[in-house]
C-alpha positions in Angstrom: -1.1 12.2 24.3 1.2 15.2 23.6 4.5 14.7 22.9 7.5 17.1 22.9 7.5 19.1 19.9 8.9 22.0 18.2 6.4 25.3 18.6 4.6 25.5 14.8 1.4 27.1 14.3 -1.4 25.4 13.9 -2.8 23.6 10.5 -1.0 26.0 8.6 -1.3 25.8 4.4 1.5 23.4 3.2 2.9 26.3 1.3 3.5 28.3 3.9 7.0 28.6 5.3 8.8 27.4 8.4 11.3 28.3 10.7 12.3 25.2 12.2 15.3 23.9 11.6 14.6 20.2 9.5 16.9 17.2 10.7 18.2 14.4 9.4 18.5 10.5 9.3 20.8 8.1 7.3 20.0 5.3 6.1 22.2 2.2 7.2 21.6 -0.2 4.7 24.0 0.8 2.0 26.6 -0.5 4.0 27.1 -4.2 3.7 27.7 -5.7 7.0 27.9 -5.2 10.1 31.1 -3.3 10.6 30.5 -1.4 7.6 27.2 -0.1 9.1 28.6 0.7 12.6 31.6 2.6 10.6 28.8 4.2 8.5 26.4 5.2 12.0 29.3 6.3 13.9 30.2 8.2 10.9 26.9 10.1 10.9 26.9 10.6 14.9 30.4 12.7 13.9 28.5 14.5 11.5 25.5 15.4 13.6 23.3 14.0 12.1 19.3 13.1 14.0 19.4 9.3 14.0 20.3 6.5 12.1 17.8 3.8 11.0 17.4 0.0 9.5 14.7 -1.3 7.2 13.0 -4.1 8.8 12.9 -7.2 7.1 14.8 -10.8 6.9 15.7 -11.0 3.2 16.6 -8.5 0.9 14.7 -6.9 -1.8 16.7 -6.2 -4.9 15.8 -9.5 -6.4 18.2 -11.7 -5.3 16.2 -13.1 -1.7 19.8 -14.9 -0.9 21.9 -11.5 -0.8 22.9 -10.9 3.0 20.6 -9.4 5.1 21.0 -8.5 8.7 18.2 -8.9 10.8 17.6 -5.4 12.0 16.2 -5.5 15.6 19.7 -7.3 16.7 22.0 -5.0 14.5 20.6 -1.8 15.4 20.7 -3.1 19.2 24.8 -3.6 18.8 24.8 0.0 16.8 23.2 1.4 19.6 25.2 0.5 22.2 28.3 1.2 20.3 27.4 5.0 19.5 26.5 7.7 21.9 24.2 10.6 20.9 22.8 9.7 17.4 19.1 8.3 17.7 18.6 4.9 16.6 15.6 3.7 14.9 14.0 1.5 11.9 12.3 2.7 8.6 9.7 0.9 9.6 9.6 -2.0 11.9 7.5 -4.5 10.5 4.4 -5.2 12.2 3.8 -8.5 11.8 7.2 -9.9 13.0 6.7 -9.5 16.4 4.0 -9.9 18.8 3.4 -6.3 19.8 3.3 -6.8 23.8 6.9 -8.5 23.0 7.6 -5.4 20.7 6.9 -3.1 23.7 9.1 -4.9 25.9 11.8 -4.8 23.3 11.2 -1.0 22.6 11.8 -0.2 26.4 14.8 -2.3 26.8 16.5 -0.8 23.7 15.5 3.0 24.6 17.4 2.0 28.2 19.9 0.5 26.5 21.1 3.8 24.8 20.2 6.3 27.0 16.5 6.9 25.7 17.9 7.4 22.0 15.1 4.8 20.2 12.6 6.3 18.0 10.0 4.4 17.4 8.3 4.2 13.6 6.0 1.1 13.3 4.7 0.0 9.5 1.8 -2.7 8.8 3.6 -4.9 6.7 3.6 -5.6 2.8 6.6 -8.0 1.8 4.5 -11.1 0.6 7.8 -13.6 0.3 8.4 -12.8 4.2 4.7 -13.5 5.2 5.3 -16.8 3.4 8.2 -17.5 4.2 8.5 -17.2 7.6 5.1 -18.6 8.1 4.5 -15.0 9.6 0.5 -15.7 10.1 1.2 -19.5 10.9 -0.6 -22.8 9.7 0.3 -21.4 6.0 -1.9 -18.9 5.8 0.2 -16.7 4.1 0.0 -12.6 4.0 -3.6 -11.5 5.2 -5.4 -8.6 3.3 -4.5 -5.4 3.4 -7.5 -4.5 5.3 -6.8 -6.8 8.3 -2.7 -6.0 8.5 -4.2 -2.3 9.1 -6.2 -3.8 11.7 -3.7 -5.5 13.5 -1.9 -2.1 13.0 -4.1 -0.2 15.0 -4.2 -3.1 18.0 -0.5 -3.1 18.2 -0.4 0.6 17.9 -2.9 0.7 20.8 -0.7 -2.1 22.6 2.4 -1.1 22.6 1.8 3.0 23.7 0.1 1.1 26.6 2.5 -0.7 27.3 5.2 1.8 26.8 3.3 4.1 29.5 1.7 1.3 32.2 4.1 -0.9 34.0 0.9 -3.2 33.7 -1.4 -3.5 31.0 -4.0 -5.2 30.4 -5.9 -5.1 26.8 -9.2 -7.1 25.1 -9.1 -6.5 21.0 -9.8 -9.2 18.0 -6.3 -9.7 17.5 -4.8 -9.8 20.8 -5.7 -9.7 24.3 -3.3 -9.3 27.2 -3.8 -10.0 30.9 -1.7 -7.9 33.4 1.4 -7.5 30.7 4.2 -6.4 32.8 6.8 -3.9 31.1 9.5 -2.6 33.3 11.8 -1.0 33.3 9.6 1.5 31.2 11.6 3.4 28.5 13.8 6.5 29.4 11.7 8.9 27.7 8.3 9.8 29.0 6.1 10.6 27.2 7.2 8.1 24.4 6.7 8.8 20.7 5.6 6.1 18.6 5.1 7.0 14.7 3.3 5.0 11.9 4.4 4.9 8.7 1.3 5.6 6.6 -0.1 6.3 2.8 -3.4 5.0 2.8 -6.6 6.7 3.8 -7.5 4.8 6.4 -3.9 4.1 7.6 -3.6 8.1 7.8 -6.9 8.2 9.5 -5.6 5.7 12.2 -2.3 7.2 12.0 -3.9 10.6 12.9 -6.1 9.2 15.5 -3.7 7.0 17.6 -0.3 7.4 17.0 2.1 10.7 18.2 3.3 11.3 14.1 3.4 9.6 10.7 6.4 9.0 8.2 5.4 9.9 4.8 7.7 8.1 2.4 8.5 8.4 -1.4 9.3 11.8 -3.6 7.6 15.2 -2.9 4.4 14.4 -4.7 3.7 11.3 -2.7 4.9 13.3 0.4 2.5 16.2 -0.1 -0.9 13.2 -1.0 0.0 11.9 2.0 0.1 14.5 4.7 -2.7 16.6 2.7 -5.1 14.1 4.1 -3.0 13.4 7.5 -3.3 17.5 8.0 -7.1 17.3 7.3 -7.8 14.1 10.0 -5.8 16.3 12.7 -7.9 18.7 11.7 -11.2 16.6 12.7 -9.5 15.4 15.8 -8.9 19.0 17.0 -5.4 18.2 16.9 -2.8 20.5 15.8 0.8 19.9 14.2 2.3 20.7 17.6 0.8 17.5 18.6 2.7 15.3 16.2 5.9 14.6 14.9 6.7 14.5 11.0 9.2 12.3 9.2 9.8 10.9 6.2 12.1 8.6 3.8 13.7 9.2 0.7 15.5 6.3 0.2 17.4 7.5 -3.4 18.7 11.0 -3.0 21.0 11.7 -5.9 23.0 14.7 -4.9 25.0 15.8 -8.1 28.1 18.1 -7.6 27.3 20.5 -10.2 24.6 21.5 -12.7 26.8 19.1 -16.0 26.7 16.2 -13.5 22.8 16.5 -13.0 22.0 17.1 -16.4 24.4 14.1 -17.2 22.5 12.1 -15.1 18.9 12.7 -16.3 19.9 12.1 -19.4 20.6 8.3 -18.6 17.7 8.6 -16.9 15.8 9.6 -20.0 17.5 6.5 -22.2 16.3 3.9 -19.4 12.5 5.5 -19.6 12.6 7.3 -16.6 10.0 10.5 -16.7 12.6 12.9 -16.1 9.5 15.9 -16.2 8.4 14.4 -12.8 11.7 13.7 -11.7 12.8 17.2 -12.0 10.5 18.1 -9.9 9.2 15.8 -7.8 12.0 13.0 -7.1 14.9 13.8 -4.6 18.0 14.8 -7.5 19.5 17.7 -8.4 22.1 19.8 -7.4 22.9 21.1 -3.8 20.9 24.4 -4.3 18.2 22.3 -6.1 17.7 19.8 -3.3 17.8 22.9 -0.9 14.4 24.2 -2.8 12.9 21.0 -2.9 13.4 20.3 1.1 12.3 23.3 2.1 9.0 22.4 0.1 9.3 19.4 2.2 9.3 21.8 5.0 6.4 24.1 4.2 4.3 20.4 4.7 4.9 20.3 7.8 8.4 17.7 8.1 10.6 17.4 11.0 13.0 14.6 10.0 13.7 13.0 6.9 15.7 9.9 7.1 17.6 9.8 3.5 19.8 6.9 1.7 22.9 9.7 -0.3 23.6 8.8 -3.7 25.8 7.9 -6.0 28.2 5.6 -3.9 30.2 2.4 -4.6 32.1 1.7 -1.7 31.9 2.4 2.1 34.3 5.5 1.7 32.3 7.1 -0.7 28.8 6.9 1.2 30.7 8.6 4.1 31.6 11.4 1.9 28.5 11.9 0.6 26.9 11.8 3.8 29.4 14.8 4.9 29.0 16.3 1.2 25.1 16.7 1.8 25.5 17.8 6.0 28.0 20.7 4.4 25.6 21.8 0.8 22.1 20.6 2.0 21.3 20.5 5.6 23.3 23.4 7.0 21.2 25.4 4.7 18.4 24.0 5.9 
């Protein structure tokens, strides 16, 4: 189902240029708590940026599984209804947590709660710990293959865009099957976008066939693997990039004041065994005029959004300036 878009032409070569304007997202989770991430999203609403977003999962993932983590489907429900204009969303919601009839239900109500601000970005699942757990799959049966959480993927995918558009529906798959599922009040938006989050062949291939975009995630040569192959399904579908809706994440931007700082900073890079060959040209560092280049090469693939995490920071105060440091350099150039 079409959604609204911005006018593109159609399949174009992923070198060729654009002249849409590329928005932004920030990434909430280098704030600490709660307050700390309202005071961060509010923030970014100030500073125009296109949405804010969560990570969803229960525990944290820098090692330490007992650092706080704030469930993201309740905190991004308070953010929401404490900002105004900013979109909200999650970098991906994690498909196994929820049943997806529930999901639906929970989409619509969170889309009315703010005003039709959710966007919707749903990934399959890969944190093994959390399957485990949280006894995700029940009875102990721990994470399923990759194979079947792609499966259920594609039901919940199917699912929930019924859901999100039928006040009843009713639905017969392996995984799931619903009997006059009632959702209303239906979300404020209509039609309502739901993106996948996708790298995969076959995830691409059902992102391509059943969802209304994809987020491509990682540095510029992931970026361009993955939506190489999501450009040539759309292709076979006779679907066009006006039909979809591009984002991504870069989760580590290092935006370095001047050209010393940069160079500084490779260096280190250099003594921990970093590549810095494909960092300089691939990963999301360098200067403003550098990361300027390297989004509008983001651009020429096809991107709409990219939700980004602005580094270095230590404290609160510091991610806000960078935020505004990157809005001023980067994105009004952009």
């Amino acid at each position: 189902m079409p959604i609204y878009f911005q006018s593109r032409p159609p399949l174009f070569k992923l070198d060729n240029p654009r002249s849409t304007i590329m928005k932004f997202g920030v990434y909430l989770r280098g704030a600490e708590t709660y307050e700390e991430m309202l005071e961060l999203a509010r923030a970014a609403e100030a500073l125009d940026y296109f949405g804010i977003f969560l990570n969803d999962h229960v525990e944290g993932l820098s090692g330490d599984r007992k650092e706080p983590y704030w469930e993201a489907w309740t905190t991004m429900t308070g953010i929401g209804v404490e900002t105004e204009k900013i979109r909200v969303g999650h970098i991906t919601l994690f498909n196994s947590l929820r049943n997806p009839a529930y999901l639906a239900k929970s989409v619509a109500t969170l889309d009315q709660m703010t005003g039709g601000r959710y966007e919707f970005i749903l990934g399959a699942g890969w944190n093994e710990p959390e399957y485990k757990g949280y006894d995700l799959m029940e009875k102990g049966r721990g994470m399923p293959s990759a194979g079947e959480r792609v499966s259920r993927l594609k039901e919940s995918v199917e699912i929930v865009k019924g859901m999100l558009h039928n006040e009843v529906f009713n639905y017969d798959g392996r995984f799931w099957k619903l009997k006059d599922a009632v959702n209303v009040p239906q979300p404020v938006r209509s039609p309502f976008r739901l993106s996948v989050g996708a790298r995969q062949p076959r995830m691409i291939r059902i992102t391509a066939t059943y969802a209304d975009g994809i987020n491509a995630s990682g540095n510029l040569e992931n970026v361009k693997r993955i939506l190489t192959e999501y450009h040539k399904n759309l292709e076979k579908l006779d679907k066009t990039v006006d039909d979809v809706f591009i984002s991504g994440f870069a989760p580590s931007v290092y935006l370095m004041k001047n050209e010393d700082e940069y160079e500084a900073t490779l260096r280190k890079w250099r003594e921990s065994g970093t590549d810095i060959t494909s960092a300089r040209e691939y990963d999301f560092i360098g200067t403003p005029e550098i990361l300027v280049e390297k989004w509008r090469r983001v651009m020429d693939m096809g991107m709409d959004m990219s939700v980004i995490n602005v580094k270095p920071f230590k404290t609160l105060e510091e991610n806000k300036e960078m935020l505004a440091f990157f809005k001023d350099q980067v994105a009004s150039q952009l």
